[in-house]
N, C-alpha and C positions, 0 to 999 in steps of 0.2 A: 067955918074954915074947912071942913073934913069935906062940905059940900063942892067948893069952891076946888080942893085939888079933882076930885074925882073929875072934875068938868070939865078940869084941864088936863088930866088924864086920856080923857075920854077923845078931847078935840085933839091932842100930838097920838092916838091912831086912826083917827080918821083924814088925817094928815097925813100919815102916810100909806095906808090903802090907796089912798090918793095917787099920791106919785107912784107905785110901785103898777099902776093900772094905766100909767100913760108911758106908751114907748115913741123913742124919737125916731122920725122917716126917715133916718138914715142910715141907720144900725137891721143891718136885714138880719131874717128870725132864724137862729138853727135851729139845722133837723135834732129832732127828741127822738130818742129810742122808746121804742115799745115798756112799756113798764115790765116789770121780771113778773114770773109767774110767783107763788108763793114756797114751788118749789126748789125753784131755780138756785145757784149758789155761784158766788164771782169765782170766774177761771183763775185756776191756780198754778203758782210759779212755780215751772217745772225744777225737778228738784235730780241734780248728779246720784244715781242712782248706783253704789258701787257693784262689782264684780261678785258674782255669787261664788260661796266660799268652796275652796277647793276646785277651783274651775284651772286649768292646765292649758298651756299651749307648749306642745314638744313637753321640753321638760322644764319648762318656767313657767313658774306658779304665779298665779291670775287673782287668786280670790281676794275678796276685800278688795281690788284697786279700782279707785275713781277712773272714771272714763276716759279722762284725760295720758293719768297715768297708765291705762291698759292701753292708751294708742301710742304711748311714747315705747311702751314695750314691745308690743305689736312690730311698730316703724324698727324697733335695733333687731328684731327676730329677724323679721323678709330682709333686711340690710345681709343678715347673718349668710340668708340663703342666696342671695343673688351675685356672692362675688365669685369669680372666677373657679376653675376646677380642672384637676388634670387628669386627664383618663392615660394611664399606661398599660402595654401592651409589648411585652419580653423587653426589648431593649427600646424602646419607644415610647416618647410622651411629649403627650401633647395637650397644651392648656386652652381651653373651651373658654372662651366670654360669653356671660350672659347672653349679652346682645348677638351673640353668632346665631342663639337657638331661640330670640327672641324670648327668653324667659321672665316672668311677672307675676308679682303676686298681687292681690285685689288685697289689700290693709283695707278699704273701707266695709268690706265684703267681711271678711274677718274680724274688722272690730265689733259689726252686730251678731254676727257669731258667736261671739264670746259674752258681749253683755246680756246676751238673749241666753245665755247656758244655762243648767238649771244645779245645784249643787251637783261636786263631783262630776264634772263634768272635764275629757279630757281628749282637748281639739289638736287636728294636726294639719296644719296647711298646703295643700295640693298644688303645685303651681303648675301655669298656664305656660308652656310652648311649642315649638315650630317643629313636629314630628319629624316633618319633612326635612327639616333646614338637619336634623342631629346625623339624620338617615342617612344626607349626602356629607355630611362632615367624617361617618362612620367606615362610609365607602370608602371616601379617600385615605384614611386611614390604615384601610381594610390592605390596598393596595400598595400601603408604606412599609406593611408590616409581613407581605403574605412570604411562608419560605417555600422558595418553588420545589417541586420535584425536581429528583434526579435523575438522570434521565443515561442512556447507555444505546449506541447506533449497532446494531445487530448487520453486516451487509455478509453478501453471498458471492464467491468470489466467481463461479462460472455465467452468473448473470446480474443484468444489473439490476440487482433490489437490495432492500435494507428494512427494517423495520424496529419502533424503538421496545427498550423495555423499560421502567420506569421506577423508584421506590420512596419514598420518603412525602415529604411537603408537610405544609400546617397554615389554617387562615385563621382569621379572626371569622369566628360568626356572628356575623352583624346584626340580624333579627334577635340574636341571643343577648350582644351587647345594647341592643336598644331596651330592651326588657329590662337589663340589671339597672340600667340609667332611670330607668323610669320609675323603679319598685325603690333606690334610692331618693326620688324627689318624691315619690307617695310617701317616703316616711317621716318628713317634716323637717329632717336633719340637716344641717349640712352639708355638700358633696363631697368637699378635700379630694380624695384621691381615690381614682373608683381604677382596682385594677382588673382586665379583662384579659381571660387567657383563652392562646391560639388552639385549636382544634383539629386534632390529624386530619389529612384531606380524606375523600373518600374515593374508594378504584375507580370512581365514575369520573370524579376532579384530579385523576391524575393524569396529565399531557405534560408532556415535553414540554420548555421554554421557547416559542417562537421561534426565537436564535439560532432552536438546534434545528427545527425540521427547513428553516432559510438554509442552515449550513449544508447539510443533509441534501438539499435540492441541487444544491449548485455544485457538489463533490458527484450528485448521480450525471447531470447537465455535461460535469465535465469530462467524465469517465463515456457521454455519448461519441462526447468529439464534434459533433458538427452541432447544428441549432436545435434546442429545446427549450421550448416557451412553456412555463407553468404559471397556474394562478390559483391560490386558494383561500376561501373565502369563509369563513363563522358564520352561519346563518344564526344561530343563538345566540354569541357574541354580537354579532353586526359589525364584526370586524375583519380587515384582510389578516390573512395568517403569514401568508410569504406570497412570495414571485421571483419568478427567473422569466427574464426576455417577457415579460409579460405583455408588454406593447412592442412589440417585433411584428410586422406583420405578414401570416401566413396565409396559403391557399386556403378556404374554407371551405373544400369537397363539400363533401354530404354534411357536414357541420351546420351548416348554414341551413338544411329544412327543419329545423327548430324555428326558424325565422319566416319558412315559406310556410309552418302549420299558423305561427300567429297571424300572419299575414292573411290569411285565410280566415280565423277568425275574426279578423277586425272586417272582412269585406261581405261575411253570410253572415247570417242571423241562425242559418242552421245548414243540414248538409242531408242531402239527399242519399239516397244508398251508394247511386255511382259516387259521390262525393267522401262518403265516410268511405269507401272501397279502398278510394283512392290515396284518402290520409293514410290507414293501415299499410296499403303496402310501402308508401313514402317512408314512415315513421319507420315500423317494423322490420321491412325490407329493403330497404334505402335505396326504390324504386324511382330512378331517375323519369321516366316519361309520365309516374303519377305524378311529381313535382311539378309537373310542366302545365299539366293538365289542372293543377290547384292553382298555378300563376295565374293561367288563360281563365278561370271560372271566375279569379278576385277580380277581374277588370271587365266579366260580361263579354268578352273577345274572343273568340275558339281559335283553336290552332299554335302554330310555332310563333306567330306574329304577338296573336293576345298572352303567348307567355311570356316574352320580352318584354313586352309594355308591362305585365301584372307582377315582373320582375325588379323593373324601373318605380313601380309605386311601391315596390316592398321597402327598397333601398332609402326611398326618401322617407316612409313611416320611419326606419331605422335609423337615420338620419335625427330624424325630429327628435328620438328618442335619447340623442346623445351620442351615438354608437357610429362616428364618423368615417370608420374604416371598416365597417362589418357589411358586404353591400353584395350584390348580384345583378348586371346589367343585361343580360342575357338569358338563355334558354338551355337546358340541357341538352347536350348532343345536337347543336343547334350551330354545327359547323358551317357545313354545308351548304345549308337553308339561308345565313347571311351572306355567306360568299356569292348564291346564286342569283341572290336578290338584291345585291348590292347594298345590305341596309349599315347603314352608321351607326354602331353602338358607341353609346356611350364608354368612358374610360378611366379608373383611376392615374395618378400618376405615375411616373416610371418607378419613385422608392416612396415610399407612405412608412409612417410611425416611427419606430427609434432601429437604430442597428441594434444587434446586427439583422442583415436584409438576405431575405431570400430569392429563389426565384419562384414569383407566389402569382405570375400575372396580373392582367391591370382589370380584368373583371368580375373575380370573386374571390373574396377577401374578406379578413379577419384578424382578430387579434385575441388571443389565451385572459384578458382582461374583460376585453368587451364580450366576450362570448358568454363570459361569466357572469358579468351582467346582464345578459338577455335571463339568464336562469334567474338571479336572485327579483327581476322585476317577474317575473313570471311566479315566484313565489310568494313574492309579497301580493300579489294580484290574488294568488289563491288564498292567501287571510284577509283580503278583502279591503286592502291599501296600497299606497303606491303609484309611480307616475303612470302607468299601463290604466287605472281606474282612471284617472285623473284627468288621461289626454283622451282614454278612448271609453267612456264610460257608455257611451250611448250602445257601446257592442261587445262590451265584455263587463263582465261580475266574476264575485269568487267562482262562483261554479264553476263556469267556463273555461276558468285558468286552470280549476282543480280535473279538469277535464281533457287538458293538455299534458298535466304531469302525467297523466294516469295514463296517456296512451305513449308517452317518452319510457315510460318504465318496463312496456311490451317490446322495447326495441331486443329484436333478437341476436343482435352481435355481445355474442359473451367471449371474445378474443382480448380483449384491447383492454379498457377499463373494468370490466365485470370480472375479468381475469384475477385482478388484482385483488377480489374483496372475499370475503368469506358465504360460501353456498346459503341463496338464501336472502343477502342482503340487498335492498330496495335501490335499484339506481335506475335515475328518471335520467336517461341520457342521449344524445346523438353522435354518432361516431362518423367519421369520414377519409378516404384515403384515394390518394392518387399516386403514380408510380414516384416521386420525391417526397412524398408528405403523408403522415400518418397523424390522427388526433383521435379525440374523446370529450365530450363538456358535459357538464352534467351536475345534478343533485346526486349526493349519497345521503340514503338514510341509515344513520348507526346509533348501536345504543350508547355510545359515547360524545352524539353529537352529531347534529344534520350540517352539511357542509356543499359548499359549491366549489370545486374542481374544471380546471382546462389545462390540455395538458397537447401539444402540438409537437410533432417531432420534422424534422428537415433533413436528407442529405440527399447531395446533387445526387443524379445520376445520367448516364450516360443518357444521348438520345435514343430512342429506341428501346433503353431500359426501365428496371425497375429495380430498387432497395429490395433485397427478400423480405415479403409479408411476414415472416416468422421474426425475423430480427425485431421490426415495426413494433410488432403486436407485443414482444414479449416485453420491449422497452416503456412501453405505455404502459401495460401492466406493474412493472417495477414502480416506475413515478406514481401508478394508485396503490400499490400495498405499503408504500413509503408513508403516504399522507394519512391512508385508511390507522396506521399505526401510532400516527400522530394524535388522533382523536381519539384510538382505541389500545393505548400503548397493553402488550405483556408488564401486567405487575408483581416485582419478585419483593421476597423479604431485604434484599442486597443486593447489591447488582455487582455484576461477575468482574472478576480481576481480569483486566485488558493485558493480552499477552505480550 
């Protein structure tokens, strides 16, 4: 019996070795893994590993919380920092959105931060934004908040000048308030209310209010009686400061060889001795036949002829340039030589630019605006921008430009404009006068500020006459120590009780 189960023991597992050795064609075979090494061990379910203890964000404690829980903390902390904030500034305030200065915190950044800390450990979150975006929000603030100077018109009753004295003011410093903004968002806290205070100006930032040296111009304009054109212009700013009659349009005497040295350099590449000879005396000594002599060289043409012609391609650079009324169709002293020749010059119109209108002739011509703009393109050319690169780059660079001011600043007329300024100070200028018409355009350099001035005066005169040169000179003189005072006002502790 014992035999007989064994047997059949024996045959239900050869039975099934059997089956377990026969696989069906239709059942395809999977891939087996490699068998494990014997040191190998099954990957292990990762496991919420809590916050190590004492670990801090600001001042909310971290330690011991599950990952979950340190992001749900995490999420109400950067919630805390990213809402709104008001920066004031004496009677001023003003609420800042996040989204103005792009502000953001990295929570995912943060949270491995903090799971990664090692006991006591205590994190502070730095948030990400727009330096730039706070910087222009700061400015304009800057300019809601600023208390101007006070300001007081000093004038001189046997001629006509004025000049300001100045005391008081207060800005915001902006560089200063970007700093307190930002040493607040380094500290991890919230902003609420960040107050910023105004800073006395300094004698450097103390000017007049715009308003006053516009008012100021137009009480001296008035006091002339007949036409005066002024224009002045911020070179550091990049702003106009005032005008009177600014686009009036005047005779441009000698004004206009500002226009024949550019000219000159847009047409040589360099200048030969007779050539430099020639600028010096034009510039210096407002040498009318060197002028002529510079027209005739820019066009390759010699003579009265090639100065007209190199006179006609000055006007249309000038043209090109913007400067529609600033023009020269002719020759100096160059009466004569067309009447005998019959030649057809070209002509402006009878009245050009705004009233009131002088009597300025229809061939050379200007305007206390555009004049000014021949300078400020001539400055910007000499920092090495500007439409002067832009249109004429193949023949002019910084250099070049800075090589223009420098021989404007030899001009030896110290009547007029130079009159007005204090011994010593830099003005890159050309001055020009005919028996009705007196002027001055020019850069001033001061330590209160580099400035572009034009300054044009007008009264009829008899035929055959002339205004007295003295009156001219002294008046032009007034309108620069007017301005010159503007940028470089007297600053007192008070300013004097008006009688």
């Amino acid at each position: 019996m014992k035999r007989l189960l064994r047997a059949l023991t024996a045959l239900v597992a050869l039975a099934a070795g059997a089956a377990c050795s026969a696989t069906p064609a239709t059942v395809p075979i999977a891939p087996t893994r490699p068998p494990a090494t014997a040191t190998s061990l099954p990957a292990a379910t990762p496991t919420a590993v809590p916050v190590a203890a004492e670990v801090q964000l600001g001042d909310i404690a971290l330690g011991g919380l599950t990952p979950d829980a340190a992001r749900a903390a995490i999420e109400q902390y950067a919630t805390a920092l990213q809402q709104p904030f008001d920066v004031v500034v004496g009677e001023q305030r003003v609420a800042i959105d996040p989204d103005d200065i792009a502000l953001r915190i990295d929570r995912t950044a943060l949270l491995a931060e903090v799971l990664a800390a090692p006991t006591a450990a205590r994190i502070t979150a730095t948030p990400d934004y727009d330096a730039e975006a706070l910087g222009a929000l700061l400015d304009s603030l800057a300019e809601d908040v600023r208390v101007p100077t006070s300001s007081l018109l000093i004038t001189a009753s046997d001629v006509i000048s004025a000049s300001f004295v100045v005391t008081g003011g207060a800005r915001l410093d902006v560089p200063s308030a970007q700093q307190t903004i930002a040493e607040r968002l380094a500290s991890g806290m919230p902003l609420g209310t960040i107050e910023l205070p105004l800073v006395p100006l300094t004698p450097a930032e103390m000017h007049p209010e715009p308003a006053a040296l516009q008012q100021a111009l137009e009480t001296l304009a008035a006091r002339w009686g007949d036409v005066a054109g002024v224009y002045v212009y911020d070179l550091a700013g990049e702003r106009e400061i005032a005008a009177v009659h600014a686009r009036t349009v005047f005779n441009a005497a000698s004004t206009i060889k500002t226009a024949i040295m550019l000219n000159a350099y847009l047409s040589l590449t360099s200048f030969d001795d007779e050539q430099d000879q020639a600028m010096k005396q034009m510039i210096e000594q407002s040498d009318n036949l060197a002028a002529n002599d510079l027209m005739s060289w820019s066009i390759n043409w010699p003579g009265t002829e090639g100065a007209i012609k190199g006179a006609n391609l000055m006007s249309d650079r000038l043209a090109a340039l913007g400067l529609e009324h600033t023009y020269l169709y002719t020759a100096y002293e160059s009466a004569d030589y067309v009447r005998q020749n019959r030649i057809t010059l070209r002509a402006g119109p009878e009245q050009a630019g705004d009233p009131p209108y002088t009597a300025n002739g229809r061939y050379l011509r200007t305007t206390p605006y555009e004049m000014a703009q021949l300078y400020r393109m001539l400055d910007e050319c000499a920092r090495g921008t500007g439409v002067l690169l832009e249109q004429h780059g193949d023949m002019l660079d910084a250099a070049r430009c800075r090589e223009m001011l420098e021989r404007l600043a030899l001009n030896e007329d110290d009547t007029r404009m130079v009159a007005g300024l204090p011994p010593g100070t830099v003005a890159q200028h050309k001055s020009g006068w005919i028996d009705d018409m007196h002027a001055d355009a020019g850069i001033v350099r001061s330590p209160g500020g580099d400035y572009v001035v034009a300054i044009y005066l007008f009264r009829p005169a008899a035929p055959g006459t002339a205004v007295a040169d003295r009156v001219m000179r002294e008046t032009i003189a007034g309108f620069s120590r007017l301005v010159y005072s503007y940028f470089n006002p007297t600053v007192v502790d008070a300013l004097p009780v008006e009688p």
